[in-house]
C-alpha positions in Angstrom: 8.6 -10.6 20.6 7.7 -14.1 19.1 9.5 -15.5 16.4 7.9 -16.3 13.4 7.2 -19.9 12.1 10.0 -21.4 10.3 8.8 -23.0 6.9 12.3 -22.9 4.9 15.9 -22.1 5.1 16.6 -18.0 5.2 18.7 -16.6 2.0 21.9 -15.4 3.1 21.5 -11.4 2.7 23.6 -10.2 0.5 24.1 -13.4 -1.7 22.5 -13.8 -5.6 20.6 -16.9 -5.5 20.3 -19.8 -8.4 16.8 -18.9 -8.7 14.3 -15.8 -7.9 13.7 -15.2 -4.5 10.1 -15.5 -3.8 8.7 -12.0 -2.9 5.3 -12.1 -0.5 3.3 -8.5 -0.6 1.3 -8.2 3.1 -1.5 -4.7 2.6 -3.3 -4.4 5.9 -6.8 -2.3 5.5 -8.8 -0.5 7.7 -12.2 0.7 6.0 -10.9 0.9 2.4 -12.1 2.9 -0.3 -11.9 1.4 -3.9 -8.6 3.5 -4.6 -6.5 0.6 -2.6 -7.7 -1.9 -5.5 -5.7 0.0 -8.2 -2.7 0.1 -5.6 -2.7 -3.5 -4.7 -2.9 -4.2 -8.7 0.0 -2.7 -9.1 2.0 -4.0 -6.1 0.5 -7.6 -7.2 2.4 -7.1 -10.8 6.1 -6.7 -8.8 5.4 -9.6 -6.6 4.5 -13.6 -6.3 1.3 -13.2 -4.0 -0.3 -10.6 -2.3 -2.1 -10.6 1.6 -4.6 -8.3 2.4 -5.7 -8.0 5.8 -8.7 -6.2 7.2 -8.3 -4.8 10.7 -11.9 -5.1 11.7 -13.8 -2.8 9.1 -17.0 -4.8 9.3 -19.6 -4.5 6.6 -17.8 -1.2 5.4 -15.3 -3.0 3.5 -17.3 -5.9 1.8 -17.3 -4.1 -1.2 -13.4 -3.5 -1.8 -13.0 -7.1 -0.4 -15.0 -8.8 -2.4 -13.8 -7.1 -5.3 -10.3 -8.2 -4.2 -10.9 -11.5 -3.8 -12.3 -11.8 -7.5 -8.9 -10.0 -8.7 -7.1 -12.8 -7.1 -5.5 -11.2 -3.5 -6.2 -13.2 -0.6 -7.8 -11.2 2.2 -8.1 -12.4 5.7 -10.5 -10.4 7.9 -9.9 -9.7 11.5 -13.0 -9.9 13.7 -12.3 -7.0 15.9 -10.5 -3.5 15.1 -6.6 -5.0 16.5 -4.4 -2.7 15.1 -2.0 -2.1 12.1 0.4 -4.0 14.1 -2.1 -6.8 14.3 -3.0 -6.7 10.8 0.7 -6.7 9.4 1.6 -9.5 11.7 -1.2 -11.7 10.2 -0.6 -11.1 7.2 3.3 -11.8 7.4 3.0 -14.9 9.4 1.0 -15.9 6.4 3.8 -15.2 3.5 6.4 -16.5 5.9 4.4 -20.0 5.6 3.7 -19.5 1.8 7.8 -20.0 1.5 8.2 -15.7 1.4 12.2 -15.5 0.6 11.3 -11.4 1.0 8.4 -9.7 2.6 7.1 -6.2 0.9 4.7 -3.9 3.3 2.6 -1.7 2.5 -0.2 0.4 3.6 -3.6 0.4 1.8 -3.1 4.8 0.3 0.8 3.5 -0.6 1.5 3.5 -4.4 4.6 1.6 -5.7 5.8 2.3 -9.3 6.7 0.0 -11.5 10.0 -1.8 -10.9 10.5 -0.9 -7.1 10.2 -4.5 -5.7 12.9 -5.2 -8.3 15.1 -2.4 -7.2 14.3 -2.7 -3.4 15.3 -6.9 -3.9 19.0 -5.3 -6.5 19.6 -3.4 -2.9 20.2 -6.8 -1.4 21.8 -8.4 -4.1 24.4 -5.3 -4.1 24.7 -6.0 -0.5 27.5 -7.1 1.5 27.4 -10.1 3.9 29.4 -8.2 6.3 26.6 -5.1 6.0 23.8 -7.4 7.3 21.1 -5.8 5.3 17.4 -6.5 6.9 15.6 -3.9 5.5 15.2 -1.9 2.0 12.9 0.9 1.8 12.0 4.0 -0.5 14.7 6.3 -1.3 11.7 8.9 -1.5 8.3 9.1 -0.4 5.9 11.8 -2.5 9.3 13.5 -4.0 10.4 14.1 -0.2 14.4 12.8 -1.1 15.5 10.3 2.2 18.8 11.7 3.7 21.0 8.5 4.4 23.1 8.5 8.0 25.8 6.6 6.3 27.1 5.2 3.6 27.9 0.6 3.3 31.7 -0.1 2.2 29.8 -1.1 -1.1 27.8 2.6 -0.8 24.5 1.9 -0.2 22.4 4.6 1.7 21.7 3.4 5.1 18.8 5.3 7.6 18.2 4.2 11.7 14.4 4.4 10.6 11.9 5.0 8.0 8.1 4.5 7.3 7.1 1.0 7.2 5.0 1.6 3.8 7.1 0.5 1.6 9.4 -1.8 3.2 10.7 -5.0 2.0 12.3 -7.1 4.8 14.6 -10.4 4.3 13.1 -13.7 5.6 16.4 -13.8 8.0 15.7 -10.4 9.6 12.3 -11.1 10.8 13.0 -14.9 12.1 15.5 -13.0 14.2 14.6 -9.7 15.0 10.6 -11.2 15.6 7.5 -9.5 14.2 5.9 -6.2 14.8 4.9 -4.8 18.5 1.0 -5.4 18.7 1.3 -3.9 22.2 1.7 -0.4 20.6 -1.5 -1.0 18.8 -1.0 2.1 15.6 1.4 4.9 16.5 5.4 3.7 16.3 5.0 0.4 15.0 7.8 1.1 12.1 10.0 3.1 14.4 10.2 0.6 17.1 10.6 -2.4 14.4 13.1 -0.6 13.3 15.7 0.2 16.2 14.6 -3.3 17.0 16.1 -4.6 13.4 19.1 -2.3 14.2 19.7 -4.1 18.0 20.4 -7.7 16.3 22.6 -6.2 13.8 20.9 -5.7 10.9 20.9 -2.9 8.5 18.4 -0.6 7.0 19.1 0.9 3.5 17.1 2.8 0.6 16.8 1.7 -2.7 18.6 4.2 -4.8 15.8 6.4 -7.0 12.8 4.8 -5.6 9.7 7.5 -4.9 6.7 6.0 -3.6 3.2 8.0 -3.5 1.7 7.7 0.1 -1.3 9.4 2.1 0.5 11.3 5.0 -2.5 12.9 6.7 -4.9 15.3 7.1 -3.3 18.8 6.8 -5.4 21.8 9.0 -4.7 25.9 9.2 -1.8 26.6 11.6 -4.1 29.1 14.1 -2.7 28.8 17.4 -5.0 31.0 20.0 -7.4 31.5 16.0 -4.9 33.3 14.7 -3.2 32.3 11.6 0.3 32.3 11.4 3.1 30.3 10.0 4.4 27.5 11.3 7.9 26.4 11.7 8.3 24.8 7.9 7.1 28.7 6.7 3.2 27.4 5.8 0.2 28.0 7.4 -0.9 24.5 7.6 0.4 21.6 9.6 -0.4 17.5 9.6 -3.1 16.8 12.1 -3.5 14.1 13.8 -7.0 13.3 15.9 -6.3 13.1 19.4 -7.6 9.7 20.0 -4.1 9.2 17.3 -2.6 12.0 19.4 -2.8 9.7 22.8 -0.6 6.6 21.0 1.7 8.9 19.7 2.4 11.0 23.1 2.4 7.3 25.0 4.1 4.6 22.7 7.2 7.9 22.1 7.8 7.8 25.2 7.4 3.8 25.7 10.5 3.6 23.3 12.3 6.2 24.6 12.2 4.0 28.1 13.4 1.0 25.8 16.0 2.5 24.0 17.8 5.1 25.6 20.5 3.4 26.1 21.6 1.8 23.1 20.1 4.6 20.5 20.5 7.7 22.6 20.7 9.8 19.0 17.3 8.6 18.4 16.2 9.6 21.6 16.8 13.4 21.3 15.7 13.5 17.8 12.6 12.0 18.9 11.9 14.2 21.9 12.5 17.3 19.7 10.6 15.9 16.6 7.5 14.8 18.8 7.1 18.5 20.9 6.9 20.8 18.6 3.5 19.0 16.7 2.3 18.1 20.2 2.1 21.8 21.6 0.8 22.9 17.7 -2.5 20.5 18.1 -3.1 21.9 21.6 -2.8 25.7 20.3 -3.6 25.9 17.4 -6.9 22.5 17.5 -9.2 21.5 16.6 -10.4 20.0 19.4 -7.7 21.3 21.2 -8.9 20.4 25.1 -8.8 16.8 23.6 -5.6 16.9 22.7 -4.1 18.2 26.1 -5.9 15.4 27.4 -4.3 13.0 25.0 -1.3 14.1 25.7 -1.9 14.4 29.4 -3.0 10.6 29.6 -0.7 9.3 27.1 2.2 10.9 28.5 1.0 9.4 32.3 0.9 5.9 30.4 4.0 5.9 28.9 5.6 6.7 31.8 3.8 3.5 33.5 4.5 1.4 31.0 0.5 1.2 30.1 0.3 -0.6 27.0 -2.2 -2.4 24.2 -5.4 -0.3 23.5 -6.3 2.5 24.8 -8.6 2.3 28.0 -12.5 2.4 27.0 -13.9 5.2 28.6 -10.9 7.6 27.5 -11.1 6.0 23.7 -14.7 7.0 23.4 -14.4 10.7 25.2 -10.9 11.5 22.5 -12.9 10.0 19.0 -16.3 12.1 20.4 -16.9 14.4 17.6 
């Protein structure tokens, strides 16, 4: 991956600087409603500056931009649908040249309360040099409690990977470890930053108490052959995802598992069981359930060759055909 732009010296991670660290808020947006104004107000209180960037949304989102704009948020605008990991890599190659000491993400339906940037930027002032912290994120997302992997000699919470909504990255992990992976265009992007982060050393920890509110999906009736049933969390729903989502998914898993394998092998089985289970539900129970097995059919077949950036024409028009 390319590094980033260099514009000033990194802060040491885990040292408490003479002044504030400057804190750089990057929102990437894809047809937003007017909700994501009152989310990016609030982000914008916690932080120096705030980035939006819209992924392509066209005339749909000159509304919420233009209302932006007179609130004071920069937006950029993409001319062409690129991809979250597109969008985030704008818009952080942007706060790294505005000075950004720290980098917050977040995703346009992502609510931060009041006083998480502080307690996400406390996480690496409690920090260790010798942990090598690169990455703070929530400690909870919609009362869902994160369950650390281990514990830092000074006892912070440490995860191998977490939703990139909500993260806030040091300036001296991302001039190392590089940007996101705008070959996997939407599906993955956090996870495969993440083992990535973890390769050159650093460390990924939550910020004690933090709960964030965030949009996880569209959830559908569990009816696998039409009949409803529960599934295996004991409801009768499940998250769905549309196949044309489904095909990344299938493809870019299996992308990292050929990366990875070898140095996160734990990952690698918790992602093969973690990813079969949904995969089979959308083909059973649908909707649209001859477009998934396609998805997963052609994704699968890419993955395994390696096929990457956005998905071929012809098959990205027959999965989003209503």
């Amino acid at each position: 991956m390319p590094e980033p732009k260099t514009t000033r010296g990194s802060r040491p991670t885990g040292s408490r600087a003479a002044v504030a660290p400057r804190v750089v808020a990057v929102v990437p947006l894809f047809r937003p409603d007017h909700r994501v104004v009152d989310n990016i107000a609030a982000l914008a209180a916690q932080v120096d500056r705030v980035y939006a960037v819209d992924d392509g949304s066209g005339q749909a989102a000159d509304a919420v931009v233009a209302e932006l704009a007179d609130a004071g948020i920069r937006v950029a605008r993409l001319e062409r649908n690129s991809g979250i990991a597109a969008a985030l890599n704008a818009g952080v190659r942007s706060a790294l040249d505005d000075g950004a000491d720290f980098v917050v993400n977040t995703d346009q339906d992502t609510l931060l309360p009041d006083g998480y940037v502080a307690a996400c930027i406390g996480t690496f002032d409690r920090a260790n040099a010798v942990t090598r912290l690169g990455i703070v994120c929530a400690d909870a997302v919609n009362g869902a409690p994160s369950i650390p992997t281990w514990r830092s000699p000074e006892g912070l919470g440490l995860v191998p990977e977490a939703i990139q909504s909500g993260f806030v990255i040091s300036r001296e992990c991302l001039e190392r470890s590089g940007l996101f992976d705008e070959r996997l265009v939407i599906d993955c992007v956090d996870t495969e930053f993440c083992l990535r982060v973890r390769s050159h050393g650093f460390r990924i920890a939550v910020a004690d108490g933090t709960d964030i509110a965030h949009e996880l999906g569209e959830m559908v009736p569990y009816r696998p052959f039409g009949v409803n049933r529960r599934n295996r969390n004991g409801t009768f729903e499940y998250q769905y995802h549309s196949p044309f989502r489904q095909y990344y998914i299938t493809r870019n898993n299996i992308d990292l598992i050929f990366r990875y394998f070898r140095s996160h092998r734990r990952w690698t089985l918790a992602v093969v069981k973690r990813q079969t289970g949904p995969g089979i539900d959308a083909v059973l129970s649908g909707p649209h359930r001859f477009r998934h097995a396609v998805a997963i059919a052609a994704g699968g077949l890419h993955g395994f060759l390696r096929v990457r950036g956005p998905v071929p024409a012809r098959l990205g028009r027959f999965l989003r055909r209503a």
